[in-house]
VEXTORBA-455065 format. One record per residue (C-alpha): residue number from 1; x, y, z; residue in three letters. Coordinates in nm, 2 decimals, always signed. Layout:
N
PT / seq / c1 / c2 / c3 / type
PT / NUM / X / Y / Z / Ala
...
END
This chain:
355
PT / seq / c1 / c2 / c3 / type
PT / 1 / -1.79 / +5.21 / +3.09 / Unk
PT / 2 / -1.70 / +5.22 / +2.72 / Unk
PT / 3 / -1.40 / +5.04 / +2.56 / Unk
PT / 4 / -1.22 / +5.27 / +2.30 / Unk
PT / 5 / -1.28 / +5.11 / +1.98 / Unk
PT / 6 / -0.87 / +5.10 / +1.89 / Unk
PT / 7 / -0.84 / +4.86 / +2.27 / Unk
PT / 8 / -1.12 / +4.63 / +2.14 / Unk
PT / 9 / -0.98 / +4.56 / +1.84 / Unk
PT / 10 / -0.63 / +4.52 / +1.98 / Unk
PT / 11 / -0.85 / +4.25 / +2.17 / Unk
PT / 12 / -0.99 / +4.11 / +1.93 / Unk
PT / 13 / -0.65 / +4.06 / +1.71 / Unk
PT / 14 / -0.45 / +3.92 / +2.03 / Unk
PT / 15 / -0.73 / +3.70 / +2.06 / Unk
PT / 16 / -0.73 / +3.55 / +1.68 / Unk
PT / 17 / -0.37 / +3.54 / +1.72 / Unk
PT / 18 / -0.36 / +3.33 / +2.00 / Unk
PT / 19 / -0.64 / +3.11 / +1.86 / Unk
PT / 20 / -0.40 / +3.08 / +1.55 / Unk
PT / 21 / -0.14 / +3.00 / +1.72 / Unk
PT / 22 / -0.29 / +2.74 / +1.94 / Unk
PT / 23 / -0.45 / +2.57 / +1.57 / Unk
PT / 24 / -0.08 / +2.57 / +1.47 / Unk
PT / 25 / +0.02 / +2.39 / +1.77 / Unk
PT / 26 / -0.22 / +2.13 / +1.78 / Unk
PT / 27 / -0.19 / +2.05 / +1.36 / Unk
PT / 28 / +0.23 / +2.05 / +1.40 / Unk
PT / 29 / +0.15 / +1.81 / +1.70 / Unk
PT / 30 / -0.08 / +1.59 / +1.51 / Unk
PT / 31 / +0.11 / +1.57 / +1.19 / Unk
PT / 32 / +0.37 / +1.53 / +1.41 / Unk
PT / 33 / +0.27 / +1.20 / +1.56 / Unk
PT / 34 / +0.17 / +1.10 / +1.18 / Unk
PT / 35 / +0.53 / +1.13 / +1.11 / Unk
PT / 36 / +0.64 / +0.92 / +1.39 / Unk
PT / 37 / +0.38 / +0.63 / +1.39 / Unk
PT / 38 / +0.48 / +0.61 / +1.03 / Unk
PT / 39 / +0.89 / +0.57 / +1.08 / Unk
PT / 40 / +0.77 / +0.32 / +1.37 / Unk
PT / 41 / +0.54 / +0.09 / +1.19 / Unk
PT / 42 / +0.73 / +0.11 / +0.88 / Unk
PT / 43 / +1.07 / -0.01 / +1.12 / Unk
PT / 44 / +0.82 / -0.27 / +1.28 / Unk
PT / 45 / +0.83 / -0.41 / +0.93 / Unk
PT / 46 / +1.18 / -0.40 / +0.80 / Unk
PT / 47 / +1.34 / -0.55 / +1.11 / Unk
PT / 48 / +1.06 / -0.79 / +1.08 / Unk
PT / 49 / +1.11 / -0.91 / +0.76 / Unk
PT / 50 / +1.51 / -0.89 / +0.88 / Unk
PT / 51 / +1.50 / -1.11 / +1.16 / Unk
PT / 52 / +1.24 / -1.36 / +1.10 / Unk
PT / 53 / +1.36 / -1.63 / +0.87 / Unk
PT / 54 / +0.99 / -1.74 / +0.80 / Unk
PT / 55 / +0.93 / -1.40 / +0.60 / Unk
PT / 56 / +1.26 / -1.46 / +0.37 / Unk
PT / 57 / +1.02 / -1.46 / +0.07 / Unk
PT / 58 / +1.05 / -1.24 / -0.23 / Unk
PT / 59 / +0.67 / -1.17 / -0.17 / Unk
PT / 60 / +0.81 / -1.03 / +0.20 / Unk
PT / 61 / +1.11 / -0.93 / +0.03 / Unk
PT / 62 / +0.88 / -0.64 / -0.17 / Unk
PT / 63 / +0.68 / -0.60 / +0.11 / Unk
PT / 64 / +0.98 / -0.48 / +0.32 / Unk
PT / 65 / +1.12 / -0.31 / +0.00 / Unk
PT / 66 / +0.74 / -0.10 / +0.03 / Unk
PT / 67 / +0.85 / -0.04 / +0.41 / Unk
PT / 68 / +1.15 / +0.16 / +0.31 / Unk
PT / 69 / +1.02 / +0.40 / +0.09 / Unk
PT / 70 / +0.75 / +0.47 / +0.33 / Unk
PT / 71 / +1.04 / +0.47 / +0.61 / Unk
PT / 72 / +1.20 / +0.74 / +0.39 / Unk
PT / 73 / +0.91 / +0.92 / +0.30 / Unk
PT / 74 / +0.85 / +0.98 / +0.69 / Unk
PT / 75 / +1.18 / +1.08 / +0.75 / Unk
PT / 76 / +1.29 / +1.31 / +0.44 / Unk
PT / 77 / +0.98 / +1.47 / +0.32 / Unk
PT / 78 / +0.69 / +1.44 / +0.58 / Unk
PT / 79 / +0.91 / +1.68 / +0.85 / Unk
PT / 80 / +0.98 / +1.92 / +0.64 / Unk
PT / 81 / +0.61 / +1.94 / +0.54 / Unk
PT / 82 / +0.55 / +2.01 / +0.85 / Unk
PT / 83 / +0.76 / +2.33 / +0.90 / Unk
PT / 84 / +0.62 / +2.43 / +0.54 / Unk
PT / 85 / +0.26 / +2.36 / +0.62 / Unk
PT / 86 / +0.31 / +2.59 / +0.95 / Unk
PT / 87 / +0.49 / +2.86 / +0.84 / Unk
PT / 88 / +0.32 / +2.90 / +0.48 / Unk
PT / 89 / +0.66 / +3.06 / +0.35 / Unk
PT / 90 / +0.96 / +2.85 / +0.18 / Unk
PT / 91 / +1.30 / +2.99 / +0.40 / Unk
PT / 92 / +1.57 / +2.68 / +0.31 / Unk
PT / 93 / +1.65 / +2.80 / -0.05 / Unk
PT / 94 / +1.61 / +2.74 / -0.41 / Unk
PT / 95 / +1.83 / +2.40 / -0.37 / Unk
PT / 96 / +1.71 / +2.26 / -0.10 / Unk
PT / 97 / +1.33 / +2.32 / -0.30 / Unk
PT / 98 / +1.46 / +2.10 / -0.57 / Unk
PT / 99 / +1.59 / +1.86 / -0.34 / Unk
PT / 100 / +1.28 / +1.82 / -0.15 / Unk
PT / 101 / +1.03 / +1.84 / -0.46 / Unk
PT / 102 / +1.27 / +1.59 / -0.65 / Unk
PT / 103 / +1.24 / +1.36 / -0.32 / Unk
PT / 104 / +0.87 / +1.42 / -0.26 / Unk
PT / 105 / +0.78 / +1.35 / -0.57 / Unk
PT / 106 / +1.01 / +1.01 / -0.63 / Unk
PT / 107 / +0.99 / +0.88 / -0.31 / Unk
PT / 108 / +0.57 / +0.90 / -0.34 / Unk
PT / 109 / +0.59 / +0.76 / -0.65 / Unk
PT / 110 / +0.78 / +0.47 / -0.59 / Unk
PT / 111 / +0.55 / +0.40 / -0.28 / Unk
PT / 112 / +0.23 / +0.39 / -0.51 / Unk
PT / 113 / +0.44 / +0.17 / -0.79 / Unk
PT / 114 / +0.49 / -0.11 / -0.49 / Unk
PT / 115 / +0.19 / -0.14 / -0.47 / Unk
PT / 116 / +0.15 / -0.23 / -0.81 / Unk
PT / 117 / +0.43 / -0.48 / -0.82 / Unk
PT / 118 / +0.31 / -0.63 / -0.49 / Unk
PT / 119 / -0.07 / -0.71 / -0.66 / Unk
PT / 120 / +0.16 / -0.82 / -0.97 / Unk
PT / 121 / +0.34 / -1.05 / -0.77 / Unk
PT / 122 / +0.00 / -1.20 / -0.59 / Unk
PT / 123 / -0.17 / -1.19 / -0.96 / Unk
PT / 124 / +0.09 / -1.42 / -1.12 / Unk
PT / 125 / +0.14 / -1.65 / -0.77 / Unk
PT / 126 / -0.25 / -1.69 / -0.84 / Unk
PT / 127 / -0.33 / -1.75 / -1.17 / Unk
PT / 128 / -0.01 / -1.90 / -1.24 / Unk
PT / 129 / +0.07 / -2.13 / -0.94 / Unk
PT / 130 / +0.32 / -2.39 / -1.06 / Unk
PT / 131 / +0.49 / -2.22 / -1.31 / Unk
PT / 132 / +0.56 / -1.90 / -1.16 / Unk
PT / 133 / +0.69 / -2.07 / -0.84 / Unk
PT / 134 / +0.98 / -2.16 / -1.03 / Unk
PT / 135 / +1.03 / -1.78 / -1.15 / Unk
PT / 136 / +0.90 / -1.59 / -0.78 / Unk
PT / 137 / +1.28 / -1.56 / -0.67 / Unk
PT / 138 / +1.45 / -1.26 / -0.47 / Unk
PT / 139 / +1.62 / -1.15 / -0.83 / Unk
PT / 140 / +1.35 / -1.13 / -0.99 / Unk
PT / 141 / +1.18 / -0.93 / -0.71 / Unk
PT / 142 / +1.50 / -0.68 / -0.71 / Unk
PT / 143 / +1.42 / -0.64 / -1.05 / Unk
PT / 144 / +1.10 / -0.53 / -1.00 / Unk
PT / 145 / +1.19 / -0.30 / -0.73 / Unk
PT / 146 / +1.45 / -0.17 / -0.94 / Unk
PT / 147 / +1.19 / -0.12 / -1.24 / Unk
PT / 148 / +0.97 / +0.08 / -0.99 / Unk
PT / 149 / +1.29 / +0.31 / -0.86 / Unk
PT / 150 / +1.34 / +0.41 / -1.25 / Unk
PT / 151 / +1.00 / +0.48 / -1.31 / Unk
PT / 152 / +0.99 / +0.71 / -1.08 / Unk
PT / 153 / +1.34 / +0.88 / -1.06 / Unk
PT / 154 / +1.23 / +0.91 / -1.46 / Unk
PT / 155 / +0.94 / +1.12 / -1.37 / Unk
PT / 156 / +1.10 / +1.30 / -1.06 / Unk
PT / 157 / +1.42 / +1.43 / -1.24 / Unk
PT / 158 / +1.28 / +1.55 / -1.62 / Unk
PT / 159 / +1.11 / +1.90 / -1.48 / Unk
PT / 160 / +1.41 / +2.01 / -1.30 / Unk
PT / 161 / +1.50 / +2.31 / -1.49 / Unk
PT / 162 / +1.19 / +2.42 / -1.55 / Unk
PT / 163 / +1.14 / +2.41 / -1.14 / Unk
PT / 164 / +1.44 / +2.62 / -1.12 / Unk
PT / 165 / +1.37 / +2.86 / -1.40 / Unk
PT / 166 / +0.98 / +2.92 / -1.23 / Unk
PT / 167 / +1.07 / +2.93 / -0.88 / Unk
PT / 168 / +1.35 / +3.22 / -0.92 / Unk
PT / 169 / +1.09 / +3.49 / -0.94 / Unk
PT / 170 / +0.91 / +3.40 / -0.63 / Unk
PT / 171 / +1.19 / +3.29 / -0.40 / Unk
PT / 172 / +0.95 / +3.22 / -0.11 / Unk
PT / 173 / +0.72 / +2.95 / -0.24 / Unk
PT / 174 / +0.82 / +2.58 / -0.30 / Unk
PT / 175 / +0.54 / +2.40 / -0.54 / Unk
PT / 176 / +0.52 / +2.07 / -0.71 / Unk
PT / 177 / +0.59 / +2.20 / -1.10 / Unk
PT / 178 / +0.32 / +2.41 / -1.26 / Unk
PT / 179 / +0.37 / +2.30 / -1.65 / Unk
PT / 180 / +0.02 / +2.19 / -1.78 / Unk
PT / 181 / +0.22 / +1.87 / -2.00 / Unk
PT / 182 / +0.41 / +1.78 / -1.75 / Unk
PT / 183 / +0.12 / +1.76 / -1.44 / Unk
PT / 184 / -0.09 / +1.57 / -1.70 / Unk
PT / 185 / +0.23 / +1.35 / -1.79 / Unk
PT / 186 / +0.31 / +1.30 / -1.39 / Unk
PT / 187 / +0.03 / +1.24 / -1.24 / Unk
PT / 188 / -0.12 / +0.98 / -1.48 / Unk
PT / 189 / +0.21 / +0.77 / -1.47 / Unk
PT / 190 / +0.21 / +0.83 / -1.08 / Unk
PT / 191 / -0.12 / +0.77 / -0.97 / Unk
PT / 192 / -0.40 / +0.70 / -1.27 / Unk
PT / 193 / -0.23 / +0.45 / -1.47 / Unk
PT / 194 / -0.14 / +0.23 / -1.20 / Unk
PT / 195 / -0.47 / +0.31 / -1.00 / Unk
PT / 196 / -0.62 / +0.12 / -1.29 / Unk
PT / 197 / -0.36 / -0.15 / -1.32 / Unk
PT / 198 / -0.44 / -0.22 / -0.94 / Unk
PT / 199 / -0.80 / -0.23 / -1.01 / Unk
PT / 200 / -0.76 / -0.48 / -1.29 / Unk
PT / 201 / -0.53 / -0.68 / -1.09 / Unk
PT / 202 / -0.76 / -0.68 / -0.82 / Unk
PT / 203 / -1.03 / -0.77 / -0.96 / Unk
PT / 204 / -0.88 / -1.06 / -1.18 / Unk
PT / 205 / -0.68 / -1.18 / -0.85 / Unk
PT / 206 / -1.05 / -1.16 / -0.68 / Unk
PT / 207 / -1.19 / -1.39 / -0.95 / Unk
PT / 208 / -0.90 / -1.65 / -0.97 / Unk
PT / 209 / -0.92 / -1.68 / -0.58 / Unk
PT / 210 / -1.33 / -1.75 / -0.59 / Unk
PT / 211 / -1.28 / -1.99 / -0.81 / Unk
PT / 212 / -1.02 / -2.18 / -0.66 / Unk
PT / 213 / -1.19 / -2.10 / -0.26 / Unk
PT / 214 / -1.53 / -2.26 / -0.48 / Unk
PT / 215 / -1.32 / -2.52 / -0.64 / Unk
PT / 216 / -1.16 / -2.65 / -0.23 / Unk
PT / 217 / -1.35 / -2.96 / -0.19 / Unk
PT / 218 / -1.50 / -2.96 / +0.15 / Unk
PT / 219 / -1.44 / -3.27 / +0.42 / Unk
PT / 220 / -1.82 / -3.23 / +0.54 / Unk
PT / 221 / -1.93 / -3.30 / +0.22 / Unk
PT / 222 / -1.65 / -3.61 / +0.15 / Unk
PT / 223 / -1.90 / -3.85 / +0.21 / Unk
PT / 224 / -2.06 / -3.97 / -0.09 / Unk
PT / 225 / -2.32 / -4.27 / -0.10 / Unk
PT / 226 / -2.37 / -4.48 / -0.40 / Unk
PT / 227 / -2.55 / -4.77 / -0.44 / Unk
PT / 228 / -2.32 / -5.14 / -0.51 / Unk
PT / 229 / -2.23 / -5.18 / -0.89 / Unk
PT / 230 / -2.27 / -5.49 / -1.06 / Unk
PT / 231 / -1.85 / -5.45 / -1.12 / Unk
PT / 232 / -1.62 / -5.22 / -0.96 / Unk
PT / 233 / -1.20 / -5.17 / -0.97 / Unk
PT / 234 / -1.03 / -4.95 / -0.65 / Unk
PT / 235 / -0.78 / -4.73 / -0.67 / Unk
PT / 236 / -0.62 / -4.59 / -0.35 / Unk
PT / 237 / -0.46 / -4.24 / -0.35 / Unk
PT / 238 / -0.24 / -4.28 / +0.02 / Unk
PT / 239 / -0.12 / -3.93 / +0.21 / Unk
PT / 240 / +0.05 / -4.14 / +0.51 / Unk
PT / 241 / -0.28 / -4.07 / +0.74 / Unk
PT / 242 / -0.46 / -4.30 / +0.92 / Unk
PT / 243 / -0.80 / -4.10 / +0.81 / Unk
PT / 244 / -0.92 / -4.18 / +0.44 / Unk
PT / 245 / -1.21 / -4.06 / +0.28 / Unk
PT / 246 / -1.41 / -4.24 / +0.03 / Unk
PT / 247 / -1.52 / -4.07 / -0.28 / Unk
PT / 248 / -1.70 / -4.32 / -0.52 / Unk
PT / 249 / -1.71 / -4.23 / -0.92 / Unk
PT / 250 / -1.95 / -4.42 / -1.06 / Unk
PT / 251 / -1.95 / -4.55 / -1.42 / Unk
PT / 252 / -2.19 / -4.79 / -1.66 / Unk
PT / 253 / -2.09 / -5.11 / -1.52 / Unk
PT / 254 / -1.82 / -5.01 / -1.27 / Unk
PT / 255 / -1.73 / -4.78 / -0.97 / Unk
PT / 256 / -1.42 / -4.66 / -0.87 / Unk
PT / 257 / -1.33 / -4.61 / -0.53 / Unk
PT / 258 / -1.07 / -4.31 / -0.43 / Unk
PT / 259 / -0.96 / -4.31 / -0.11 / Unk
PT / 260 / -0.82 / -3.96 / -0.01 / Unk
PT / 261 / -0.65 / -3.83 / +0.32 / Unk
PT / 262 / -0.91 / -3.60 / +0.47 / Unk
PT / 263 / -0.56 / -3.40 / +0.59 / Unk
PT / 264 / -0.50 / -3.33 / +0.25 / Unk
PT / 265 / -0.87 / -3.19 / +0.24 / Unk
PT / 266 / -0.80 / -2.98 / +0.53 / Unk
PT / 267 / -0.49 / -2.89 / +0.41 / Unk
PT / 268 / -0.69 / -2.78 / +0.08 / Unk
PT / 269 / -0.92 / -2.61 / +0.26 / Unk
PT / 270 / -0.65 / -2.41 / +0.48 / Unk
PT / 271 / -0.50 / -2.29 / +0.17 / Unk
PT / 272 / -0.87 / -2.16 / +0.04 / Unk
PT / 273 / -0.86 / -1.97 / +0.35 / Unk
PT / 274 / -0.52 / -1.84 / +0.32 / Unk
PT / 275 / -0.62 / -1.71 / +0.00 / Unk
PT / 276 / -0.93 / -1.55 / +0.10 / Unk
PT / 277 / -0.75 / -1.36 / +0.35 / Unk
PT / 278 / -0.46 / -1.24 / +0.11 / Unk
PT / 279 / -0.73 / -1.09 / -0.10 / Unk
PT / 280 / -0.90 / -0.92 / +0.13 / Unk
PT / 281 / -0.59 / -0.77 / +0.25 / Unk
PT / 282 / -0.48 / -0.69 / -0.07 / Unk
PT / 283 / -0.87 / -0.53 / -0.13 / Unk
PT / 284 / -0.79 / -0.29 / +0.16 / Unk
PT / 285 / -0.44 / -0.19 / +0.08 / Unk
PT / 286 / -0.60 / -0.10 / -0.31 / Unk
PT / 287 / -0.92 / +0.09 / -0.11 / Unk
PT / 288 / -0.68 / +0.26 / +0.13 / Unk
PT / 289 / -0.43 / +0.35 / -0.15 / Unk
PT / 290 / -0.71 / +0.51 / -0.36 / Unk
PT / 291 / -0.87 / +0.70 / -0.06 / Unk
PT / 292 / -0.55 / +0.87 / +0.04 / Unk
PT / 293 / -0.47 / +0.98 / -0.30 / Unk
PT / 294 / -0.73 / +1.05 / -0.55 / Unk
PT / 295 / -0.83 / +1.34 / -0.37 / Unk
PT / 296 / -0.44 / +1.48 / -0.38 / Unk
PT / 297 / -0.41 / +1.40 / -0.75 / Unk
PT / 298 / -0.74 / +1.52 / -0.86 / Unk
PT / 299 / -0.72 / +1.86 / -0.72 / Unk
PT / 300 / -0.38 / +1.91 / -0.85 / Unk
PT / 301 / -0.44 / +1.86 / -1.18 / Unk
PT / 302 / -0.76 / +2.03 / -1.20 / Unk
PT / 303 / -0.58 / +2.30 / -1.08 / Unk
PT / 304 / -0.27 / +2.32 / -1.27 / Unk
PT / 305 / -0.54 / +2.29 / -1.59 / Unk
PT / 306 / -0.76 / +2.58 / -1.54 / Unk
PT / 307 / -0.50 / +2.84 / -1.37 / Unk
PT / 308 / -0.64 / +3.10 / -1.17 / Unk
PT / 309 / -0.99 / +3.00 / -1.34 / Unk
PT / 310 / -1.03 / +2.74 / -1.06 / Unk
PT / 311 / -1.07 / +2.84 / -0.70 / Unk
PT / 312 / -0.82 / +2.65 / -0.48 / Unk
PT / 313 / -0.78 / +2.66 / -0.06 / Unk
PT / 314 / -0.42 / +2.64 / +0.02 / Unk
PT / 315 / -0.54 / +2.47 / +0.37 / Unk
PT / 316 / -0.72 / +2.22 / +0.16 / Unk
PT / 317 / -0.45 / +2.11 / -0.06 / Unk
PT / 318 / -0.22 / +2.12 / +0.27 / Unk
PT / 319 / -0.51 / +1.88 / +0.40 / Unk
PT / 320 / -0.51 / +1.64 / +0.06 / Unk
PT / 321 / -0.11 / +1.63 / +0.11 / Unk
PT / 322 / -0.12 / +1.51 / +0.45 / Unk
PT / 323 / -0.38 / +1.24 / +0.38 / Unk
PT / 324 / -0.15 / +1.14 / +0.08 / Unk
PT / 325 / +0.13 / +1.05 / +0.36 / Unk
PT / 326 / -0.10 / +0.92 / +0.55 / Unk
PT / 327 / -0.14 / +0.61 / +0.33 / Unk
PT / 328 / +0.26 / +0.52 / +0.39 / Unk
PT / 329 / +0.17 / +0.47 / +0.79 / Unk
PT / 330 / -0.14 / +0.27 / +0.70 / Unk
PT / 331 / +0.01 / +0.01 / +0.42 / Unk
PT / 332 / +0.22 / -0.16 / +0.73 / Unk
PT / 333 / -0.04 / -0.17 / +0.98 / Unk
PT / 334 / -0.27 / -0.37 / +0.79 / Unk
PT / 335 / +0.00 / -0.62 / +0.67 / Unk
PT / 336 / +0.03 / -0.63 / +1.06 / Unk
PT / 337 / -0.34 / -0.67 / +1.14 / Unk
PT / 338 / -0.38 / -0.93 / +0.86 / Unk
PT / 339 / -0.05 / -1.10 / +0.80 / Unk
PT / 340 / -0.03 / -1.39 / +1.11 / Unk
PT / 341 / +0.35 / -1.45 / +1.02 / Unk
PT / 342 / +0.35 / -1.08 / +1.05 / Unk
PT / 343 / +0.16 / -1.05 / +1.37 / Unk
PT / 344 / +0.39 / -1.32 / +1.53 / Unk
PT / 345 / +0.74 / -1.15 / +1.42 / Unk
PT / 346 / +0.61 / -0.88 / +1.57 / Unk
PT / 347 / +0.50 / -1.03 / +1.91 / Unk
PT / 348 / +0.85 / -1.16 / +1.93 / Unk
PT / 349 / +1.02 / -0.86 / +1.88 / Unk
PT / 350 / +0.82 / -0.70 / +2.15 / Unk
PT / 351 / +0.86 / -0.93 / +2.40 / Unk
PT / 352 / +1.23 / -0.97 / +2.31 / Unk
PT / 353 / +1.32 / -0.57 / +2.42 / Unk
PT / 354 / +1.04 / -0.60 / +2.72 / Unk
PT / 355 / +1.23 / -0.94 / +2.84 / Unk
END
């Protein structure tokens, strides 16, 4: 029995069709859950930071400042991505375009500039212990915060006519702006220019912390033997602990004899630890920050450069988008993973709404 060749490929289209449909499904469904792990974790955070009086620092304080732009980026512009990923066809109007590309692009932004001011923050708390202690205050944190929200409203807000003067003759289509200047201008103060910055910062935060991790004097090493001097003068340093250490320095002639608390050395040697751990957690937030992004920034300015020279997937793109986002859902679960004051506010507030 033969099929007529117009049934089979009725077939064959109701068949693709329902495949398509069922891809749809399943992406809307996963970005879906993106979305909603991201406004979850990033909440995790804020009423963290909120309800905890150990997290009151200004290091916290931009920390939490990071969770609500990612908050905002998950509820603002990731849902309406979705519907615009899906139905490949702009329906909410010219306005609400500019609206969403405005918030898109500022919101992003000022994510990406946190991240910045947060390895800032850790550079000068390193490399300048004592006297920026004095300065590291929630003020000067606002200010910061604020410096990052002008930065990027600055970037967001200066291509606005020529958004509205492109997108009137192709009223179905909502893009980030096409102007060759602007793109370069954008995208270096967005992503490249501080993708450097956190490299350098990371690198010289890597540094100072090695040196002072090599520099924590050790309490299974405190033991030092010397042989008895002809003279000798003491001098005893006293933590208010019944364990002292002796450290001998000897001279021509003399020794002096140190006594030192061996909780101090541990004390020393916790910090060391503490600071090894903030730099590997600041490492992972840079490598996650970079993965997420370059690929999204790369393609889009390669693209706006060479026109209709380059070839350019609009599934691909789609794909580079999403995995930008995706770095606002990771940022607070690794503070949560490696951040114990973190991982305790955190216990409490679960245990607090299951109790």
């Amino acid at each position: 029995m033969e099929i007529p060749c117009s049934s089979f490929h009725k077939l064959v289209t109701t068949s693709l069709a329902w495949d398509l449909l069922g891809l749809k499904v399943s992406l809307s469904v996963v970005m879906a859950v993106i979305t909603l792990a991201t406004i979850l974790s990033n909440l995790f955070v804020i009423v963290a930071v909120c309800l905890t009086r150990k997290l009151h620092t200004p290091a916290n304080y931009l920390i939490a400042s990071l969770a609500v732009t990612d908050l905002l980026v998950a509820l603002l512009v990731m849902p309406i991505s979705i519907a615009f990923t899906m139905q490949r066809t702009w329906v909410l109007g010219q306005v609400m375009c500019n609206i969403w590309v405005l918030l898109d692009v500022t919101l992003c932004t000022v994510s990406i500039l946190h991240l910045c001011i947060i390895a800032l923050d850790r550079y000068w708390a390193i490399t300048h212990a004592l006297k920026y202690t004095k300065h590291r205050t929630p003020f000067r944190a606002g200010l910061m915060i604020a410096a990052a929200w002008g930065i990027a409203v600055c970037i967001s807000t200066s291509p606005l006519f020529w958004i509205s003067s492109r997108t009137q003759e192709k009223q179905d289509e909502c893009v980030f702006n096409e102007n060759v200047f602007y793109c370069i201008f954008a995208t270096c103060v967005s992503f490249y220019i501080p993708s450097l910055v956190l490299v350098f910062l990371y690198a010289k935060i890597y540094l100072a912390a090695r040196s002072r991790i090599l520099r924590a004097p050790s309490t299974k090493d405190s033991n030092i033997q010397h042989p008895e001097p002809t003279s000798s003068s003491q001098c005893s340093v006293n933590y208010n602990s019944q364990d002292m250490l002796n450290y001998y320095v000897e001279q021509p002639d003399r020794l002096i004899h140190i006594k030192m608390s061996s909780n101090f050395l541990q004390k020393k040697n916790i910090s060391a630890a503490k600071e090894r751990k903030a730099t590997k957690t600041l490492g992972l937030i840079l490598g996650a920050f970079i993965f997420c992004w370059l690929p999204f920034f790369t393609t889009t300015l390669v693209i706006t450069i060479c026109q209709e020279a380059c070839w350019s997937n609009p599934v691909l793109i789609d794909f580079f988008t999403w995995l930008g986002f995706v770095n606002s859902l990771i940022n607070p679960v690794i503070y949560t993973i490696f951040n114990k004051n973190f991982k305790r506010a955190f216990r409490k507030l679960v245990l607090s709404r299951l109790c």
